[in-house]
N, C-alpha and C positions, 0 to 999 in steps of 0.2 A: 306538539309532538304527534308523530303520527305511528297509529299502529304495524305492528312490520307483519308482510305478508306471509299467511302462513306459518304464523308463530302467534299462536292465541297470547293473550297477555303481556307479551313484548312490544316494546314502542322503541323507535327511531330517534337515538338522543340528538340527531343532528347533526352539521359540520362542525359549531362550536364544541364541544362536547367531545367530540371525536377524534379528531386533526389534531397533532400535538402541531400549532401553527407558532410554535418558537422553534422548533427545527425547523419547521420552513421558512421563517424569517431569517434564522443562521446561516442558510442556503442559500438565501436571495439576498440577501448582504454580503456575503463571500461572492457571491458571480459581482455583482456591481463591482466591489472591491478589483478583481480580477479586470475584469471589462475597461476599466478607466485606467488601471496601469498597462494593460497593454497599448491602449493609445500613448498613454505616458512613455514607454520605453522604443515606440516607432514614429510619433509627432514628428521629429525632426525630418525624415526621410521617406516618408510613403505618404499619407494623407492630407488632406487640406482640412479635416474633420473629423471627429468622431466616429458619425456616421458613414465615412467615404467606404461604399461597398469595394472599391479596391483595391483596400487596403485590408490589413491585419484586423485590425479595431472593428470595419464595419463587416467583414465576414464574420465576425466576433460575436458581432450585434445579430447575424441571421441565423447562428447557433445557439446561442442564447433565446433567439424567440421559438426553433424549433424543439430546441429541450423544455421549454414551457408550456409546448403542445403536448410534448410526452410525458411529463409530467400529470397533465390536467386530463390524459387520456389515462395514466396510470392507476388515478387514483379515484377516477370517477366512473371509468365507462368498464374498463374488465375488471373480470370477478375475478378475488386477490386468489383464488382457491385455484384458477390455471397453473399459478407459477409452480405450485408444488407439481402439480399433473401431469405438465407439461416439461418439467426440468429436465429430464433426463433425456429427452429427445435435443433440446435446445443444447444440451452439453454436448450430445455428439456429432450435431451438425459444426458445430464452433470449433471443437475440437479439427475435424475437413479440414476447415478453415484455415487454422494455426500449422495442419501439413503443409496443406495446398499454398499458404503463400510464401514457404522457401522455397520453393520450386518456379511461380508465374509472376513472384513479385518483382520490380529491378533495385539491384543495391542499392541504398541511401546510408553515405555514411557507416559502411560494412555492413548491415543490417535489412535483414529481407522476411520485413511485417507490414507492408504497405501495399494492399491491393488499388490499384489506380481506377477511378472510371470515369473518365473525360477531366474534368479542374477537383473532382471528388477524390480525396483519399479516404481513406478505411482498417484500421488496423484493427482487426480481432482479437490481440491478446487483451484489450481495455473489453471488449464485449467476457471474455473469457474467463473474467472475475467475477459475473455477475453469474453464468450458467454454473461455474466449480460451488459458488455460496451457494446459490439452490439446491444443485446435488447432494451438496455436502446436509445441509438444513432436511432433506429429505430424506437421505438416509440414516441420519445420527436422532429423528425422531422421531422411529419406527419402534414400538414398546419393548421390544426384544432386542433392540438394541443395547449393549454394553462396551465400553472402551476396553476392558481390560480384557474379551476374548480375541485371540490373535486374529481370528479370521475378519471379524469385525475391523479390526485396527489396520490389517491389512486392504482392508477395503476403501479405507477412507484415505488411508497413504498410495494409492493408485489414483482416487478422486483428482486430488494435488497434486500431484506427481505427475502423471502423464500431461496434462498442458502445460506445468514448467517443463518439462524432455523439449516439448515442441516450442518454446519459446526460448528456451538457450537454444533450441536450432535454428534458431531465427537470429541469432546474436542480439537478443533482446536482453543484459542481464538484469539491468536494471527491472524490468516487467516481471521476471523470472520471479528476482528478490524477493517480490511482495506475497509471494504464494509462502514465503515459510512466514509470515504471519498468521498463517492458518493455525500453527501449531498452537498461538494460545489461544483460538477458538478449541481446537481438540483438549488442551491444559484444564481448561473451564469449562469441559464436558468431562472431565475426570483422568484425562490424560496423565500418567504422572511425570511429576516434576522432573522425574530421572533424566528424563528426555532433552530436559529443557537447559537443563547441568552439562547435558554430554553435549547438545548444539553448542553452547557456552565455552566450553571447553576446546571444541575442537579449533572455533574462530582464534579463541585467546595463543594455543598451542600455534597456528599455521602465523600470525604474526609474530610470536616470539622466536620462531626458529627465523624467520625473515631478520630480524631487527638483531639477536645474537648468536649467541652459539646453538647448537643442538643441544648441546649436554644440559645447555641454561633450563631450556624447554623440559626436558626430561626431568632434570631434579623441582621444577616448579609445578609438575605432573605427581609427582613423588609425594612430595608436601600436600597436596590438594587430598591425595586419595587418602594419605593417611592421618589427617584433621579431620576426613566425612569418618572413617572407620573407626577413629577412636570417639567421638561424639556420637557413635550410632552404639561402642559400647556402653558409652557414659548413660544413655537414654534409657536401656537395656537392659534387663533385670537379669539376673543370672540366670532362671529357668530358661527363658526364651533363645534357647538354643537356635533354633530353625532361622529366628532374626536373624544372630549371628552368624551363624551361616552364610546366609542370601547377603546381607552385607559386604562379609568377607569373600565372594563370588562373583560381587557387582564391583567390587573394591579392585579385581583382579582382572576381570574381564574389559573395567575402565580404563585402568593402567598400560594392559597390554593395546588397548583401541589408541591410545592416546600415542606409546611410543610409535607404531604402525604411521600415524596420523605425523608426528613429528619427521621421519623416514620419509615418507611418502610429499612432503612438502616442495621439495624441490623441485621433482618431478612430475605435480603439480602445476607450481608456477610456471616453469622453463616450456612443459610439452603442453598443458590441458587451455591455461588461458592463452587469449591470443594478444601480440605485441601492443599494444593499445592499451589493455586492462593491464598487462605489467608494467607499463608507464606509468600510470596513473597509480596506482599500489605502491609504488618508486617514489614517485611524488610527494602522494599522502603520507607516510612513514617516515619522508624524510630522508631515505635510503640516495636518492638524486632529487638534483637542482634543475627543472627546465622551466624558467618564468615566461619563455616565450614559443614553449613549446605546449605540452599536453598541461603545463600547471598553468598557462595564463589565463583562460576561463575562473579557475578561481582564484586568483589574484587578482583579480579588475574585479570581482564579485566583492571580496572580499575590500577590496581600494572603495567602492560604492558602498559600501554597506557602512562601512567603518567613517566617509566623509559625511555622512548622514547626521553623525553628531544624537542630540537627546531627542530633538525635532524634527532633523531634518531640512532641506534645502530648500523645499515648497514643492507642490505640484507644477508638473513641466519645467522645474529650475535643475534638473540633476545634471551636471558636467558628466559624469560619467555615463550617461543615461542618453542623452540629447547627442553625442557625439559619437556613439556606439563604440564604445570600448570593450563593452560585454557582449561578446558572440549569443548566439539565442539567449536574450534576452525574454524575447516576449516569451518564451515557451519555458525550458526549464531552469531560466535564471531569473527569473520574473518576481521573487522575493528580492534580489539584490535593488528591482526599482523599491520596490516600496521601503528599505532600509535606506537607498541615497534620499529620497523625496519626502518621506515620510518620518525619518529618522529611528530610533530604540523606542519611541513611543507606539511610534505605528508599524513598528514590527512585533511590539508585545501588543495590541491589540489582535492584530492577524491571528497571534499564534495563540491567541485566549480564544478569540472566533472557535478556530479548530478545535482546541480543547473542551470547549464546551460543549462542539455540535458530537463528539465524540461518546462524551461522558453522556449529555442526555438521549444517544442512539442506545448504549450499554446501559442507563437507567430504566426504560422502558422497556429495553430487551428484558430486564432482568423481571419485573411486572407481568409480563406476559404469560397468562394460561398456558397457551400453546409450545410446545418445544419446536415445533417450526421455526415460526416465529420467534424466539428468541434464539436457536441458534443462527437463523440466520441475521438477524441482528448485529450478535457476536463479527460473523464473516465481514460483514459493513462496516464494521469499528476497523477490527483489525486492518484492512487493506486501506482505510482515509491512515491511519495512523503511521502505516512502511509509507506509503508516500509521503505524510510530511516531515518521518524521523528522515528518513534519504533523500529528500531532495533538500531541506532545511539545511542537512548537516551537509550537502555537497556545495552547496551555495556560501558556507561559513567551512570552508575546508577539512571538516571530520569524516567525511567520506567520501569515495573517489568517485569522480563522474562518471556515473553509466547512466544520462539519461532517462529520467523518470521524471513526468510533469507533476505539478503543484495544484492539486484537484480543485476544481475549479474556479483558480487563477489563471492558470497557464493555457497561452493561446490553442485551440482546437476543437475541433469536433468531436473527434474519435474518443475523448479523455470528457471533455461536458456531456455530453449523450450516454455516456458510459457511468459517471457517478452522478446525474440526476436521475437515471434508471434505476441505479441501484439504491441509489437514498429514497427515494419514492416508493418503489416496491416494499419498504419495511412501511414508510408511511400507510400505505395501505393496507399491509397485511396489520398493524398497528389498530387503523380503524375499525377495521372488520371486528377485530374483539371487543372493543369499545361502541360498537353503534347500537347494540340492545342489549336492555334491560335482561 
């Protein structure tokens, strides 16, 4: 051990010591993992190889070595203390970014998030997770900081807010999505539940009017409000008047959000989404049948996943997979190889990977001295987590495709550079508090 400069009595415990190096092995098992099913799901039609740089797999391969450079520049060579420093500058040039490219980028797929620069693409909204956690880490662990003063809360819901505005401007929803994971980072900074009831509520009310009647929705609203109001008397002593009150205020105020919310459903779906996303909602629900329209993606997803059996087909044995029956495959359907090839066993491996690199981000987060540091922490959990609850459950038909890749599985740059930056930066800011006595 060596003494640390300028800190009499402190010593250098090291890289062992310091590097939680089982999240980085969860991480470099997840890229491998990823890496070889994308060969796996484009072998048949593009490379002769692995490595063939002209293909999917071996551009794959030159992503993978340059997120390893950023990686090992992450966590070695800048001081973890810029990220805070520097955050809120980084947020607002990104933020440029996420205007500027509905405007210079060209449609893909309805969608204008891809800055082009020669064979390089670039999509900011994957950079745009990384600057909102920092901001977000920066201003929520300021000493005077509290959730429950509005001004405060209003601050932090502009943090979030303004780069989904500009990323449903981009017809990004799936990107959009992952920013209201933010909210249980705000929940587990004191945020209250209430909030998280009324998100709750509002998804449940806008499919129930979709699927029945209005009235159904209403009286299921009815019932809701008045099982929290009578269990908040139940709790409730008779003095505490003021509870009762605010209860019965929140009780009303809910009620009336709710029928608004049910009303406004239609009008909604018909004018706000655009014909794609109502297909797909149609789809999912059940409401319409198109196997060879907007639901075949997951239908073949689901045919692969489901022919997979306990084991699986073998590696490079998938019929579904080798013959491309599943449209983007390598990108955000890229769990359906490893279900045809690998089977239920090697799909509950994968999704134990995730669950664990999750829980020991939030374990460590929770350790942390520093309130930087662990809330942004928090931010890193939550957004690995909207990616593989929505791409998992779009790939197994529970929710409709918009689009969102499978971090780092799913073929790309934009999406590896984007969550090995952001998993590394906790790595480091992790160290920093660990490296002296």
């Amino acid at each position: 051990m060596r003494q640390a400069d300028g800190l009499p009595g402190s010593f250098d415990r090291g890289l062992g010591k310091t590097v939680d190096w089982t999240l980085v092995a969860c991480y470099l098992l997840l890229v491998l993992i990823g890496w070889i099913n994308i060969y796996a799901s484009i072998h048949s039609t593009e490379p002769s190889s692995i490595l063939d740089w002209t293909a999917r797999s071996g551009k794959q391969a030159m992503w993978i070595a340059t997120a390893f450079v950023l990686d090992i520049l992450i966590l070695f060579v800048i001081n973890p203390r810029l990220w805070e420093v520097f955050s809120s500058y980084a947020y607002i040039v990104v933020f440029f970014l996420l205007v500027l490219v509905i405007f210079v980028s060209k449609d893909v797929k309805g969608s204008h998030s891809w800055f082009e620069l020669g064979p390089v693409k670039f999509q900011p909204a994957e950079i745009s997770k990384i600057t909102t956690s920092l901001v977000l880490a920066t201003v929520m662990s300021k000493p005077n900081f509290r959730m429950s003063k509005r001004m405060h809360l209003l601050m932090v819901a502009s943090i979030i807010g303004l780069p989904m505005l500009a990323i449903l401007g981009e017809s990004e929803t799936g990107s959009a999505l992952v920013y209201v994971g933010f909210l249980f980072v705000l929940y587990r900074e004191g945020l209250s539940g209430w909030w998280l009831f009324q998100l709750g509520m509002a998804i449940l009310l806008f499919i129930l009017t979709l699927v029945t009647q209005w009235w159904v929705a209403v009286a299921v609203l009815f019932g809701i409000c008045l099982v929290y109001f009578i269990q908040v008397l139940r709790t409730s002593r008779r003095e505490e008047r003021v509870l009762r009150r605010r209860a019965l205020l929140r009780t009303v105020l809910a009620f009336a959000a709710g029928v608004m919310m049910v009303f406004a459903t239609g009008f909604i779906f018909e004018h706000v989404l655009q014909d794609h996303q109502r297909k797909r909602i149609e789809v999912l629900l059940g409401l319409k049948e198109d196997p060879a329209g907007v639901g075949y993606n997951v239908r073949q997803s689901m045919i692969a996943i489901g022919s997979g059996g306990m084991f699986g087909k073998g590696y490079l044995q998938g019929t579904q997979t080798t013959y491309g029956f599943v449209p983007e495959q390598s990108t955000d359907f890229i769990f359906c190889t490893v279900g045809e090839e690998w089977g239920f066993v090697g799909c509950l491996i994968v999704i134990a990977l995730y669950v664990f690199l999750i829980w020991r981000i939030v374990n460590d987060a929770d350790k942390s001295r520093e309130a930087f540091t662990r809330i942004y922490g928090y931010c890193l959990a939550s957004c690995l987590f909207m990616h593989l609850f929505i791409n998992i459950g779009m790939t197994i038909g529970l929710m409709p495709v918009i689009g969102i890749p499978l971090p780092l599985l799913s073929y790309g740059g934009s999406s590896l550079w984007a969550f090995s930056m952001m998993l590394f930066i906790f790595v480091a800011l992790d160290r920093q508090e660990k490296k002296y006595f």
